[in-house]
N, C-alpha and C positions, 0 to 999 in steps of 0.2 A: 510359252510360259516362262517368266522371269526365273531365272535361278533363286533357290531358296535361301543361297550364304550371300544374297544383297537384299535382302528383305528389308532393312530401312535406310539407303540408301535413297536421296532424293534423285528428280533427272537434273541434268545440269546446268538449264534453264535458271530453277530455286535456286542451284549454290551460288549463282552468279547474284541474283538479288540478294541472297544472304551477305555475300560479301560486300557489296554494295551499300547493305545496308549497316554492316559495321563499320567501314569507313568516314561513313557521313554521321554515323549517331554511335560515336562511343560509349563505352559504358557510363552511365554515370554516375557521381558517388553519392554513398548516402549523405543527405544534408542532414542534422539533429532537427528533429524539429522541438522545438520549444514550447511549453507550458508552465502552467502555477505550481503541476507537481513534479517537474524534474526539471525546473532552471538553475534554480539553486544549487543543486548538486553537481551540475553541467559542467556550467560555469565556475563554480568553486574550485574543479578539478584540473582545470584548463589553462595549462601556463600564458596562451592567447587564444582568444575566440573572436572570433568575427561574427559578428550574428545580423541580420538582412531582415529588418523591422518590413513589413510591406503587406500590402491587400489586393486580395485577388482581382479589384475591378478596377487599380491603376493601371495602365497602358504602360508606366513605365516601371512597375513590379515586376508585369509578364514579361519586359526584354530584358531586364536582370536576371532574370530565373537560371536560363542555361549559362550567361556567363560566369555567372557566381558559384557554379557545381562546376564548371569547366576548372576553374582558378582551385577550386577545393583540387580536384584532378591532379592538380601538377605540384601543388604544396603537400599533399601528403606523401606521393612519390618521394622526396624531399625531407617531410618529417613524416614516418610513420606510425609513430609513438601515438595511439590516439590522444593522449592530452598534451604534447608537444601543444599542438593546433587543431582546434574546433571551428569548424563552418558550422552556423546554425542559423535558422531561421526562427520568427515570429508572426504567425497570421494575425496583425493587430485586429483585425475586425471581429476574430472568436476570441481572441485574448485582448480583450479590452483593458480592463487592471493591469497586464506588462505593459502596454505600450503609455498608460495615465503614469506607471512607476517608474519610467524611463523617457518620460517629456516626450514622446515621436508626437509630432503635428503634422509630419507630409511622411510619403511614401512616395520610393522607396527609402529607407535610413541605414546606412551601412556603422556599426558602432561595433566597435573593440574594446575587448576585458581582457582583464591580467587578471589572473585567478581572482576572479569572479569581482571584480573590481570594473565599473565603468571608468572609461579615461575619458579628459574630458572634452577632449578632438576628437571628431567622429571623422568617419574615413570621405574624403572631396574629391578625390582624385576619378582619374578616366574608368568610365565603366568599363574596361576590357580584360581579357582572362591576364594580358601580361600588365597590366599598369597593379591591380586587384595583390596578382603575385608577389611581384617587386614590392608594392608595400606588406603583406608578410614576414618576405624575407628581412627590409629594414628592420618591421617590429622583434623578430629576433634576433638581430645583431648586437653584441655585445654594448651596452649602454655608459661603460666604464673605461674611463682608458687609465691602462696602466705604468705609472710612471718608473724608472729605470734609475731614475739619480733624484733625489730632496732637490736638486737644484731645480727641476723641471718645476717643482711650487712656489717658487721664491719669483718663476716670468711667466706665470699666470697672467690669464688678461682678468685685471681686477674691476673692469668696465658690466664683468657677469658674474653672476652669484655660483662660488662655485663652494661643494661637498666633497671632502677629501677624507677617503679613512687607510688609516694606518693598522695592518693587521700582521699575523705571524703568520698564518698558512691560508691560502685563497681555499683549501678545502676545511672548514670549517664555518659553524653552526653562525657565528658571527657573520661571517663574509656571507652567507647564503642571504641572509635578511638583510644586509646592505644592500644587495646586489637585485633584490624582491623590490626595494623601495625604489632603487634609480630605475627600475623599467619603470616604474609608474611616470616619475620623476622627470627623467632626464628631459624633458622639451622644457622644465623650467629653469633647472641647475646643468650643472657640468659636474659627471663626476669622475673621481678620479680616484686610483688606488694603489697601496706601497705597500710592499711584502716582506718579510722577512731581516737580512740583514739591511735594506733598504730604508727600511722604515723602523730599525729599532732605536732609533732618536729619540721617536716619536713615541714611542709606548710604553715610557718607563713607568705607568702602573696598567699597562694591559691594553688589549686593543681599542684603538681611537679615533671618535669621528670626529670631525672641525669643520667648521662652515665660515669660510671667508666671503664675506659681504663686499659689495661694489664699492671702490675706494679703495685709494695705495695705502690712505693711514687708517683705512676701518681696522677696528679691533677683532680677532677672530674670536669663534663664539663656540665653545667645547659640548656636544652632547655628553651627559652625563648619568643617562639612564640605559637599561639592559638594553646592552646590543641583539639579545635574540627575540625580547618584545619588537613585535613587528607592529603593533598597533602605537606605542610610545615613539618609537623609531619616526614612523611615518608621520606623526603629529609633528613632531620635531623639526625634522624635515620640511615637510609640505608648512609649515610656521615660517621656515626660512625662507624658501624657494620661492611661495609665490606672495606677494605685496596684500599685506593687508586691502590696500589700494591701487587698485589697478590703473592704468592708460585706458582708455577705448581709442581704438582707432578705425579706420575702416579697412584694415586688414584683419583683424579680431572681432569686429562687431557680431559678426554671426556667430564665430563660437563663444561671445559671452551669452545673447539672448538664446545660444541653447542649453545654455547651465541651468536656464527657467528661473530664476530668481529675478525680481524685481531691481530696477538701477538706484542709487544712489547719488547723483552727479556733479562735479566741483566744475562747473565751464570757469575756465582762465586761461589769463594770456599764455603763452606759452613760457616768456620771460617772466610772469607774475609767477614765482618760485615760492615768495613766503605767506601770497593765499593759499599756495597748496603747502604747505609745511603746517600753516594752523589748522585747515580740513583735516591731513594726514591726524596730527596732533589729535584735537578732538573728535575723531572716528573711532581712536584710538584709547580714548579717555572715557568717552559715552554708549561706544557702539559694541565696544568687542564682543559682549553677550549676545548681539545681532546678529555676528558671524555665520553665514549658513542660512540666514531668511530674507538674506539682501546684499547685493554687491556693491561693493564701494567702487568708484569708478573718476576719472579727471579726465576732461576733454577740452581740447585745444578749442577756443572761443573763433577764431578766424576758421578754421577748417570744420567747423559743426554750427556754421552759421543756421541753416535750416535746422535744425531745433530749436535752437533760439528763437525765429521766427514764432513758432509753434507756441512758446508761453512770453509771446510780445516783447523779447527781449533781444536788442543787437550787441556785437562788441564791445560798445561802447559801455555796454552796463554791466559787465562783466569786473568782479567775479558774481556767478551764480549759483546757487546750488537747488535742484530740481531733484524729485521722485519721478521716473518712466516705472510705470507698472503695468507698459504695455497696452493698457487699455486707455491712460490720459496720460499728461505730464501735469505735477505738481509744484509748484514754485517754492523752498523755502520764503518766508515773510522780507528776511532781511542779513544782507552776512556779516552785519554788523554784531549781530545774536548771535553767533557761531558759539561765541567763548559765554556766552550765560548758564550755569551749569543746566542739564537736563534738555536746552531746548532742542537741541537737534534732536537727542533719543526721542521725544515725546512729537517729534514730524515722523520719525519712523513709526513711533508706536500707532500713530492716528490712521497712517496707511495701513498695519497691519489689522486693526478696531474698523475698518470701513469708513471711517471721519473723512476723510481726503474725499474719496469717490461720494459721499453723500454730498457735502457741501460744494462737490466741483458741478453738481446737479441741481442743488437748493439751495445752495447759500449756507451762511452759520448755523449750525445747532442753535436750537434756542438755549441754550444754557451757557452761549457765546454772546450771545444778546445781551446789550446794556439795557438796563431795565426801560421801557418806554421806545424804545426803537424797532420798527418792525423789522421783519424777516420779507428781504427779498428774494425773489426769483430770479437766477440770469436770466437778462432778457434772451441770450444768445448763450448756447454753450460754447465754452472755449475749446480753440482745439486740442483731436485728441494723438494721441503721441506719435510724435514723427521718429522717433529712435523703433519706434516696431518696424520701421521699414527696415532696417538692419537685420529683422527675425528673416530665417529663412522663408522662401515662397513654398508652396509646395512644385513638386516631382522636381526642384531648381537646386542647385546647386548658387544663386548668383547672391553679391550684397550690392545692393542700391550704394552707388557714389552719391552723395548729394550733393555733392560738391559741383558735377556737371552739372546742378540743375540751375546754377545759379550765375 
């Protein structure tokens, strides 16, 4: 009969699988899981979060699963702070509205917030616990560098948009919301910051931000609202950092058609400088109320030849400018029109009215119709947008070159 002071004691057999079996399946952490009634809050609270958009019957959800708890594993070792860093997940298939509110179109989708902020690069890198980690740790690396002598801003590379604030003490309510907006920030500026007797040059009425533009003779450009408004601050900012009018390239093509907005597009040569100076111009003049329902975008005419293709256009007819609404491509009539007031707003407005998509299906509205002329039908639809090949595929991480295909 066993002794009664080993009464639960296993034989040693079980400890051996026990052990066994903690070796191969560590503990693992908890993941948030995400909904309509505590994302908000999550997120808001969370100086970074990674949150893992995916549905249970992708094949490649279920192989992210444990690496994505593993990499939780070893960053919070690291930050333990629960809002340091949140791993959280989304079952887009029970949470349909998060994932409509957050554009996901494939699984799985790795995406990063700064208190409670989507950025607007989502995470591409290797699925593995240390590729996963290292990008963490970058996302918390200080975003600012801090300069030592005034001289260090006078040999700026004035080739990048850089944000320079000048403050009295780095612990203060000022420098915290600076230092809030470059996390968001810094993949589009450079920032940089001066402390104390360093930067008292610079602050003779109070702490100061300045935004020096691309160019040795651009003039630099002073914020002038509450430095502890973080929501002013950041307009301000994200106003300067990122171009009214962007590039596409096919290095960015993916993370523009994942911002979900509709394209805008100026194709020119790449030496044709002042069709893009009158595009830049009236985007600037007619669209800015657009802002946020459509992105302005210029793509190199030789290197995007295959869209072109797609609304019957080669280099040679260049400049163009086109609507990609992902679903077709749109041709402006003429860029001769560019500078006629209202016309371009009223190409955008027709895209967002459904005008564009009707007539790229039937032809004019009859209220486009000169009296006595009928309404034809394409005999043929034209084609439809070859820039959605730039949208990601799903379970892919890849962007179509098109350029090899020609």
């Amino acid at each position: 009969m066993r002794p009664a002071i080993f009464p639960l004691l296993p034989d040693p057999g079980c400890l051996l699988l026990l052990l066994v079996s903690w070796l191969f399946n560590p503990t693992r952490s908890e993941i948030t899981s995400l909904d309509s009634g505590n994302i908000d809050d999550i997120l808001n609270n969370a100086d970074v979060a990674l949150v893992n958009f995916y549905a249970d019957w992708c094949r490649f959800s279920q192989m992210l699963h444990p690496i994505f708890e593993e990499a939780s594993n070893v960053i919070k070792e690291e930050y333990p702070d629960k809002n340091q860093v949140v791993f959280a997940r989304v079952d887009c298939d029970q949470h349909s509205d998060i994932a409509q509110r957050y554009r996901i179109s494939k699984y799985p989708t790795l995406k990063l917030f700064r208190n409670g902020m989507m950025m607007k690069r989502e995470y591409r890198g290797q699925r593995s616990v240390t590729a996963i980690a290292d990008y963490i740790r970058q996302q918390k690396s200080n975003p600012i560098r801090e300069v030592q002598d005034l001289e260090e801003i006078s040999s700026l590379d004035r080739s990048r948009r850089n944000i320079v604030g000048y403050f009295e003490q780095k612990d203060s309510d000022n420098y915290r919301t600076f230092e809030r907006v470059a996390n968001i920030l810094h993949d589009d500026c450079v920032f940089l910051s001066a402390f104390g007797a360093i930067s008292k040059a610079e602050r003779f009425s109070g702490d100061n931000v300045i935004y020096k533009p691309p160019g040795e003779n651009a003039p630099d450009m002073v914020y002038l609202g509450s430095l502890t408004n973080f929501d002013l601050i950041y307009a301000w900012t994200q106003d300067k950092c990122v171009p009214l009018v962007r590039e596409i390239t096919f290095e960015n093509g993916e993370e523009l058609t994942e911002e979900g907005l509709p394209f805008l597009i100026l194709f020119h040569m790449k030496d044709d400088l002042e069709s893009l100076e009158k595009f830049q111009q009236e985007v600037a003049r007619q669209l800015i109320s657009e802002k946020g329902t459509i992105n302005f975008l210029h793509a190199d005419c030789d290197k995007f030849r295959h869209p072109l293709l797609h609304i019957q256009k080669t280099p040679s007819d260049c400049p163009v400018i086109a609507i990609d609404s992902f679903r077709h491509m749109y041709v402006f009539p003429d860029f001769s029109d560019l500078s006629v007031p209202g016309k371009l707003k009223q190409f955008v407005l027709d895209l967002h009215s459904g005008k564009l998509h009707r007539e790229f299906h039937h032809g004019p509205d009859p209220t486009d119709v000169a009296p006595g002329q009928p309404i034809q039908d394409l005999a043929s639809s034209p084609p439809e947008s070859s820039f959605q090949k730039l949208a990601p595929s799903e379970h892919r991480y890849t962007l179509l070159r098109e350029k090899d295909e020609l």
